[in-house]
N, C-alpha and C positions, 0 to 999 in steps of 0.2 A: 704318664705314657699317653699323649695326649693322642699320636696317632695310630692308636690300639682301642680306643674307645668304641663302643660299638656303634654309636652315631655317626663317627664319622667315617667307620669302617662301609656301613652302608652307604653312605651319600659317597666313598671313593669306588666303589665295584660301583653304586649308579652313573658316577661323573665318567669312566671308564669304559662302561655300556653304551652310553651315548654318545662318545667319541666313535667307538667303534662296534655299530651294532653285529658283527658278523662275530664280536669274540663273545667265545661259548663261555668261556670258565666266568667271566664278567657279567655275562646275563644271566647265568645260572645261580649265580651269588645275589645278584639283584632281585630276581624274581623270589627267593626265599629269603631277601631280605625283610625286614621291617615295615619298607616304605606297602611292597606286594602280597608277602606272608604267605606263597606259594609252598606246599608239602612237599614232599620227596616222592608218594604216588600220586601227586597231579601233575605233577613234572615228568613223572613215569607214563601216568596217562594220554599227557601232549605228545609226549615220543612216539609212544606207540599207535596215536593216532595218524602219526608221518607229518608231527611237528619240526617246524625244521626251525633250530635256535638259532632264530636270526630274526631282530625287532622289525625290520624291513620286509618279508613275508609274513602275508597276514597269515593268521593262525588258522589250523583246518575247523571243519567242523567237529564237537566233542559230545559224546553219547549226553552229558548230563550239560543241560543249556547253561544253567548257573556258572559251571566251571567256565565253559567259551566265552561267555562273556565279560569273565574276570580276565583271562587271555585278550580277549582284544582289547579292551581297556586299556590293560599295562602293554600292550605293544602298539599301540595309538599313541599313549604317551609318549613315551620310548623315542617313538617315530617322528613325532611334534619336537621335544626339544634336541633330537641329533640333526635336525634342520635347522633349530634355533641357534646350535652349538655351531654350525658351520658361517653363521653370518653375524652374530652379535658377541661383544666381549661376554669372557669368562663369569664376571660381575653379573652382568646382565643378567646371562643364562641362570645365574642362581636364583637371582632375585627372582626370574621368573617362576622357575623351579618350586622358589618355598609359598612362593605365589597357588600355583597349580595344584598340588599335593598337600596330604596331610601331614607332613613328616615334621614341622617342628609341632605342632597340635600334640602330636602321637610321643614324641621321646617329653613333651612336657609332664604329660601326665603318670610317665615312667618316674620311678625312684630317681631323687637328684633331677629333677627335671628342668629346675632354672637351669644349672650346671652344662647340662645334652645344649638347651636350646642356644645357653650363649656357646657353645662349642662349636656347634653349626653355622651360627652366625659368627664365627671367628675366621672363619673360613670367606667370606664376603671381603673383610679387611685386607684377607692374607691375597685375595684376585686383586682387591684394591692396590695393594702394593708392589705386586708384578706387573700390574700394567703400569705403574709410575716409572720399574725398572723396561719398560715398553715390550713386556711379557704379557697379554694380555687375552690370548685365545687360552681355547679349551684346552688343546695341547700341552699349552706351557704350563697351566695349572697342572694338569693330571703328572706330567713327568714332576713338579715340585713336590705335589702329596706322596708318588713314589719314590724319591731321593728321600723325603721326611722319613717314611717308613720303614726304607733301608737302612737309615741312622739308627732310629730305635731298636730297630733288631739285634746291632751291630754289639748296643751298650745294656742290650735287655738283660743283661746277667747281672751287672750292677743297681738295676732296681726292677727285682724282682719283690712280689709284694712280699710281705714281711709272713703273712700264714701258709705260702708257700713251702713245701718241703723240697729243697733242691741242695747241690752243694753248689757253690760261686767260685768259678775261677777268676779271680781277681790278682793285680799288681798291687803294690805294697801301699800305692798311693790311690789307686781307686778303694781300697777298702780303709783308708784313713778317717778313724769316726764314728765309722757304723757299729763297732759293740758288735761283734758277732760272741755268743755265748761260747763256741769252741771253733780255734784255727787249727788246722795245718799248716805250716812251716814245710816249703820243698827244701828251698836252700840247695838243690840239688846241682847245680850249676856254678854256685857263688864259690869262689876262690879266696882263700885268706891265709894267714899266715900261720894261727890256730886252728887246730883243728876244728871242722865244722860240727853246728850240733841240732841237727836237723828234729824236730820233735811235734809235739800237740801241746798245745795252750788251751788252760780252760780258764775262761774269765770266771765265771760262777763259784768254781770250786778253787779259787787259789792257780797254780800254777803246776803243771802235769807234764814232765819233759821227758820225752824217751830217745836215747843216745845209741848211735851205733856202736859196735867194740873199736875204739879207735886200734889204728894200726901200727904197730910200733916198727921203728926203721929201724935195723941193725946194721951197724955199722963196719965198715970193713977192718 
């Protein structure tokens, strides 16, 4: 699930951000993402000091100096590459990006951290390769990471991770292989000439089939 990763989750709410600094839900994911590490009461704090979530106003002044100036920093930034975002390719903008920030430094030294960092850097190839398809702005990237995303949502029920407790609604051919320890059988729809016999399978324990009362025709 590669576009579910948490690395890349942040550098897409950040690539997002900086298309379009006036969207809230995108800065607000940003600013308490990884790359910023903003709380939920400094984020409460900026509000109520008639913060207005938008990278493009600068930030007001905030009772504790420390906090403001972690605010304007990140909205300095912010402000630097949505300018950078509007004149140079997608590519660019990254390179500059992991140039500027500590964000591949910081998911390295996380768990799995080669993993995050070529993750990120996969993302460089993937701009690489929209601008050969002569997709090459910020735009065209960000709506490709959001179609990526929507894919994986689409088929998240067929790889869900394995210590997860969930049931899977799957077709006959997406769960071809996977060894589930116990199915359900609908059959609920399926037409045949025998009566159907809709039941539970337990792979573990042998075989476990429960049958409706079939219906007997009587005949005229």
């Amino acid at each position: 699930r590669y576009a579910q990763r948490e690395e890349i989750e942040d550098l897409r709410v950040l690539l997002r951000a900086v298309e379009s600094p006036s969207d809230t839900v995108a800065l607000v994911a940003t600013l308490r993402s990884s790359l910023f590490g903003f709380s939920d009461e400094e984020l409460a704090e900026f509000v109520c000091a008639a913060g207005r979530l938008d990278s493009t106003i600068a930030p007001p002044p905030l009772s504790r100096s420390v906090l403001a100036d972690r605010f304007a920093r990140a909205f300095t930034l912010l402000q630097e590459l949505h300018v950078q975002g509007t004149q140079v390719s997608a590519v660019a903008l990254l390179t500059e990006l992991y140039a500027k920030t500590h964000l591949l430094p910081l998911f390295a030294l996380q768990s799995q951290g080669n993993l995050r960092v070529a993750n990120l850097l996969k993302l460089v190839d993937t701009a690489r390769y929209l601008a050969d398809q002569g997709k090459s702005t910020l735009p065209a990237l960000n709506r490709f990471l959001a179609l990526q995303e929507a894919a994986t949502l689409e088929s998240d029920a067929a790889f869900l991770e394995d210590h997860e407790s969930a049931v899977r609604l799957l077709t006959i051919h997406q769960a071809k292989g996977l060894e589930f320890p116990l199915v359900i059988l609908a059959d609920a729809a399926y037409q045949q000439r025998r009566a159907s016999r809709p039941g539970i399978v337990e792979r573990l324990g042998g075989q476990l089939e429960l049958r409706r009362s079939e219906e007997r025709r009587v005949g005229k």
